[in-house]
C-alpha positions as a Markdown table, in Angstrom:
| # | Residue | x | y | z |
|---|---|---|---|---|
| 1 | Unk | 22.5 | -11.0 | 42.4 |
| 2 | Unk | 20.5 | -9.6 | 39.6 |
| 3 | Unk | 20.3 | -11.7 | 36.6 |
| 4 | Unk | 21.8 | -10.1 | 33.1 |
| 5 | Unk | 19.3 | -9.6 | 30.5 |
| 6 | Unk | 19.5 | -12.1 | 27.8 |
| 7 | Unk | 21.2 | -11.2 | 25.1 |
| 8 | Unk | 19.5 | -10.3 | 21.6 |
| 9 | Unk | 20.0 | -12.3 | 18.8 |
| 10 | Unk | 19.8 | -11.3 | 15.3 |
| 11 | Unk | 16.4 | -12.4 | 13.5 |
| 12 | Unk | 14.1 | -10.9 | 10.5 |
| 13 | Unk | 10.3 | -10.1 | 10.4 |
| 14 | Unk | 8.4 | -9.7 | 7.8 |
| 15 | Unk | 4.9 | -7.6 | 7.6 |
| 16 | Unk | 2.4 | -7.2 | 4.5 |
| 17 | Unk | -0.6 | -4.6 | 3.9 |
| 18 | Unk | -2.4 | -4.7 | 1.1 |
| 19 | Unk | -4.7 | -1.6 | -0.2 |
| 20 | Unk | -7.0 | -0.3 | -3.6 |
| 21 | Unk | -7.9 | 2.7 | -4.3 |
| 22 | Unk | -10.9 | 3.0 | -5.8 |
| 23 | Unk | -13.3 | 6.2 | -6.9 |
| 24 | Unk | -10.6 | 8.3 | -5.0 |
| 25 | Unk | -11.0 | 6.3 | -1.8 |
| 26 | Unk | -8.3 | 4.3 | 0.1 |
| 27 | Unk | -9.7 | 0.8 | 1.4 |
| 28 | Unk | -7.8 | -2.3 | 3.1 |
| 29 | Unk | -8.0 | -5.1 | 1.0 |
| 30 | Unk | -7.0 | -7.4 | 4.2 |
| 31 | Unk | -9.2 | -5.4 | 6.3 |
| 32 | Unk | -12.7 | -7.3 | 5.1 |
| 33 | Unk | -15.4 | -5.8 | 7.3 |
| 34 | Unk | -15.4 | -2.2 | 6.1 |
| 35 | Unk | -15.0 | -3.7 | 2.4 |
| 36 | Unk | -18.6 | -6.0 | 2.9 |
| 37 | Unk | -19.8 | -2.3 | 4.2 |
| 38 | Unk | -18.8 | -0.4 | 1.6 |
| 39 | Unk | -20.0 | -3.1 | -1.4 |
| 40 | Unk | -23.4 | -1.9 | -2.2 |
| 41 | Unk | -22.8 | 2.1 | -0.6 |
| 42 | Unk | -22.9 | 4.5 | -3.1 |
| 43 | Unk | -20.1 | 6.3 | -1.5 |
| 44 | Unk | -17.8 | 4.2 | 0.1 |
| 45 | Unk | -15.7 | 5.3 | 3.5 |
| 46 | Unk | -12.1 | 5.6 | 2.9 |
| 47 | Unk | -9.2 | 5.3 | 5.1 |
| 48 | Unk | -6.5 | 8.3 | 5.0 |
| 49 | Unk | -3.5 | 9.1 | 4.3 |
| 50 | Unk | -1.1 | 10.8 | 6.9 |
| 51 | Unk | 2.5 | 12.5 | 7.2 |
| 52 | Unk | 4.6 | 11.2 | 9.3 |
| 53 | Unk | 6.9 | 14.1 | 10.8 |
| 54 | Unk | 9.2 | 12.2 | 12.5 |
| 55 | Unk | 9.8 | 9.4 | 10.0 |
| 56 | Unk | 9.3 | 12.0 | 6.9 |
| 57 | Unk | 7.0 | 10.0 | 5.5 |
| 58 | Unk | 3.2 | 9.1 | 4.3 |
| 59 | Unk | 1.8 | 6.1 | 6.2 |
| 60 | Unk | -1.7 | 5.0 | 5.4 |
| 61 | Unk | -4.0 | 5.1 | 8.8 |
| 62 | Unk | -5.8 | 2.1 | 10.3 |
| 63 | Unk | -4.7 | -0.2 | 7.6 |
| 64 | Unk | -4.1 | -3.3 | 8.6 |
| 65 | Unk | -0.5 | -5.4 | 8.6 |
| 66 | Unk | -0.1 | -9.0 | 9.1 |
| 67 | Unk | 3.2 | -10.3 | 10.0 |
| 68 | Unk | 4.0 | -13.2 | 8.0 |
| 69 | Unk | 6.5 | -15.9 | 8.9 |
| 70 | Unk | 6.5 | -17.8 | 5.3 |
| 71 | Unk | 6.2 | -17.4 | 2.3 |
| 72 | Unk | 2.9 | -19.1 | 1.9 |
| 73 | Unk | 1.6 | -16.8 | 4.6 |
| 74 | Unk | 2.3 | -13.9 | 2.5 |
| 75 | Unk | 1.1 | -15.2 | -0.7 |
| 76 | Unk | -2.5 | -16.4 | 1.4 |
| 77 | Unk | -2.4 | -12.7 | 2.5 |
| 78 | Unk | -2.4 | -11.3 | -1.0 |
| 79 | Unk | -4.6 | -14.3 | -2.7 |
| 80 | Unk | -7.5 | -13.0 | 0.1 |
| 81 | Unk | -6.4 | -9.4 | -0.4 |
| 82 | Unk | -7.2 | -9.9 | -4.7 |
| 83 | Unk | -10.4 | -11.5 | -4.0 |
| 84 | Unk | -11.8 | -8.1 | -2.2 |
| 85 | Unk | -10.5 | -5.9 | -5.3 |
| 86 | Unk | -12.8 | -3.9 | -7.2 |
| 87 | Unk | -13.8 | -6.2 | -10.8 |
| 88 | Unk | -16.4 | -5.4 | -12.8 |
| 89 | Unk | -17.6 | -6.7 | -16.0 |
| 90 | Unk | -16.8 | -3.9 | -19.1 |
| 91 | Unk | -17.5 | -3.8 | -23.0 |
| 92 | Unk | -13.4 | -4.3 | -23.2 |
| 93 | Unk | -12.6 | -7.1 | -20.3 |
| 94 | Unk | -14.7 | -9.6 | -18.7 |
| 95 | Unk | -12.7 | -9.3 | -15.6 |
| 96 | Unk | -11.6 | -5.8 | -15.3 |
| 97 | Unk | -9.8 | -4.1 | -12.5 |
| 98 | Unk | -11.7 | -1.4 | -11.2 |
| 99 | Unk | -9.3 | 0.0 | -9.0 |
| 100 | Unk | -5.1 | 0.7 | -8.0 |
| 101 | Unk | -3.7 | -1.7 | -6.1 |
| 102 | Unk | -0.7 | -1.7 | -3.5 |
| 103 | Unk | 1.0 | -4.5 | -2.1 |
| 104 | Unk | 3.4 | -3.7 | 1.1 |
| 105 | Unk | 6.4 | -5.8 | 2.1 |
| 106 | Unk | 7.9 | -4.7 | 5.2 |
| 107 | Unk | 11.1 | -6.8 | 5.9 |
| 108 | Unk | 12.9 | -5.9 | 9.0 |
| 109 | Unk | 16.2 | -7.2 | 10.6 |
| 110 | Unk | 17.2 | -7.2 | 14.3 |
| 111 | Unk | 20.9 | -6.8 | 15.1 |
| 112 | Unk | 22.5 | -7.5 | 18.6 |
| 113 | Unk | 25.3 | -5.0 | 18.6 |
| 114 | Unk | 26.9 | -6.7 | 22.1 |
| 115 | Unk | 30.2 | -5.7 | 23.2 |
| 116 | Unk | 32.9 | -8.2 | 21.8 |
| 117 | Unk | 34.6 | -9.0 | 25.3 |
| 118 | Unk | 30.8 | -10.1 | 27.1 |
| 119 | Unk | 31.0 | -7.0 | 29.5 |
| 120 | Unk | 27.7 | -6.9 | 31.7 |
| 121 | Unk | 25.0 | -4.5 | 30.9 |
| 122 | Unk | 22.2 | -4.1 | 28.0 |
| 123 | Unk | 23.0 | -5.0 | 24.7 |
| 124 | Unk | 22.7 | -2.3 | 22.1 |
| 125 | Unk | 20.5 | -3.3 | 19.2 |
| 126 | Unk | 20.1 | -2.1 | 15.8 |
| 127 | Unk | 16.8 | -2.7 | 13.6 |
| 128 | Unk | 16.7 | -2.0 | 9.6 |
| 129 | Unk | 14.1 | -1.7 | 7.6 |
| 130 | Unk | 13.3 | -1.8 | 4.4 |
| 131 | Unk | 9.9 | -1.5 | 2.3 |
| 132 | Unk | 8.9 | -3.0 | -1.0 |
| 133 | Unk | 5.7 | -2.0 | -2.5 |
| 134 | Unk | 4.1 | -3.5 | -5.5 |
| 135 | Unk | 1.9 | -1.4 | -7.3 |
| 136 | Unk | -0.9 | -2.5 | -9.8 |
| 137 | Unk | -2.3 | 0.7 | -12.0 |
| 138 | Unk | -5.8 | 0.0 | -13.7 |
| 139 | Unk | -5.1 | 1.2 | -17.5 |
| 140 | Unk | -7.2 | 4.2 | -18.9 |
| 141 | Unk | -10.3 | 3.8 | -20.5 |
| 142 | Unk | -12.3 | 5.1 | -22.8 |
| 143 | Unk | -15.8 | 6.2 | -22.0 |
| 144 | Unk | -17.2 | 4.6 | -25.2 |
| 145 | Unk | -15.9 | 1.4 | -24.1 |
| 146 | Unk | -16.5 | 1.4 | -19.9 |
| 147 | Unk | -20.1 | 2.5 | -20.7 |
| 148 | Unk | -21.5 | 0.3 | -22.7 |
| 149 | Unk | -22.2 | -2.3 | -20.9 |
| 150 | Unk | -25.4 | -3.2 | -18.5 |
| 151 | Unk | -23.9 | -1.0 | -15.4 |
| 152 | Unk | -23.2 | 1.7 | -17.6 |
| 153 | Unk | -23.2 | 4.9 | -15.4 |
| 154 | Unk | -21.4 | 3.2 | -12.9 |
| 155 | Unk | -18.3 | 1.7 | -15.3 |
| 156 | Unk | -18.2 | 5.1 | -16.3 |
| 157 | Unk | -17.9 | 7.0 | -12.9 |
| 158 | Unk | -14.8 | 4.4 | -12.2 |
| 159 | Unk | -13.4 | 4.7 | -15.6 |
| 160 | Unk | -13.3 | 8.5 | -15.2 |
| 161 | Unk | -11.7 | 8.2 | -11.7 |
| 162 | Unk | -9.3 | 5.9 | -13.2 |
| 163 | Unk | -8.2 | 8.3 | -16.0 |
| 164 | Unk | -8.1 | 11.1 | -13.5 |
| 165 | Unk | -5.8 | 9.8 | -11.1 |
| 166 | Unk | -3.7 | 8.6 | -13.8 |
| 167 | Unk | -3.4 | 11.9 | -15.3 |
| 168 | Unk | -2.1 | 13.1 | -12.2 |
| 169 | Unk | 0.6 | 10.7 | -11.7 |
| 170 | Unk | 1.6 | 11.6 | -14.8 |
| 171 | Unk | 1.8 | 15.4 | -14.3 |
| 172 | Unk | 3.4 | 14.3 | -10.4 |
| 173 | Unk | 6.1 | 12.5 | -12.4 |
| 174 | Unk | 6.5 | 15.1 | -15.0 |
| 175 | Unk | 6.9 | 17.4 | -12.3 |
| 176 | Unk | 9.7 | 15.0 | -10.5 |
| 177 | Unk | 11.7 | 14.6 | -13.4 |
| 178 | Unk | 12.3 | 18.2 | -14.3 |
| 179 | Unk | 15.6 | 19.8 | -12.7 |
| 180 | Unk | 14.9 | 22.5 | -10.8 |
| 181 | Unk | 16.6 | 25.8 | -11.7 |
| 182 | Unk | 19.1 | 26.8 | -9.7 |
| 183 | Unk | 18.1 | 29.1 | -6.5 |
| 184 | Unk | 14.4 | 29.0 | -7.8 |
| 185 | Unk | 13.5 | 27.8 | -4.2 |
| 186 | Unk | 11.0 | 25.7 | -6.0 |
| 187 | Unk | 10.1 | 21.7 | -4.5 |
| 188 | Unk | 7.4 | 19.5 | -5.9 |
């Protein structure tokens, strides 16, 4: 007599990733081996960004999620995941943040969808998910005031990356928040 497989109960998971992006490069904050590689390289590797087809979405490759099954486990994963960020010393902060930072919180539920009168067979489950993400910009800079200071050429080469990324968020959501005309065929 073959034995019924055990029903699935409902239950929650939660997963976190955290990543910078820094001089145009994407790194894992919780990933610390290619960060102690990349500390003292003039150009530092990067991980990429991919589209998803299927799930009609970007996903960021090779970057690393923990599942977490408290809340201190989640807060130890981004206290190690802030000690790896890009700070550097500038003529306007002591401590200033070198680089954007993202923060993922995957929270997913698992739903037993069983028949309500216990017939025999495989239950049918149901899984949502849904996705926070926390995002840290670095504020612009001016030149005058990144490159000042005793790393100079360096403070400036993040400062202008800095600007230039967030000048194209800007146009990105200047672009987003105009209404398309009708039958223009246009997308962002």
């Amino acid at each position: 007599v073959p034995v019924p497989p055990a029903p699935q109960q409902d239950g929650w998971s939660v997963k976190v990733s955290f990543l910078q992006i820094y001089k145009e490069r994407v790194l894992d904050l919780l990933n610390p081996a290619p960060l102690s590689a990349s500390r003292g390289a003039e150009d530092p590797g990067g991980l990429r960004v991919r589209w998803d087809a299927v799930r009609r979405c970007f996903f960021v490759e090779n970057l690393f999620e923990f599942e977490c099954s408290s809340v201190d486990e989640v807060l130890q994963h981004y206290s190690t995941g802030a000690k790896n960020k890009q700070m550097a010393s500038t003529n306007m902060n002591v401590a200033s943040s070198r680089s954007h930072t993202v923060l993922v919180l995957t929270v997913m539920r698992h739903a037993a969808m069983g028949d309500a009168d216990g017939a025999e067979g495989a239950a049918a489950s149901r899984q949502v998910v849904s996705r926070l993400s926390l995002v840290d910009l670095a504020g612009s800079e001016r030149a005058s005031a990144s490159s000042g200071c005793a790393a100079g050429a360096a403070r400036f080469q993040e400062a202008t990356a800095i600007n230039q990324s967030l000048f194209v968020l800007r146009k990105v959501i200047a672009a987003l928040s105009k209404q398309p005309e009708q039958g223009s065929g246009s997308a962002v």
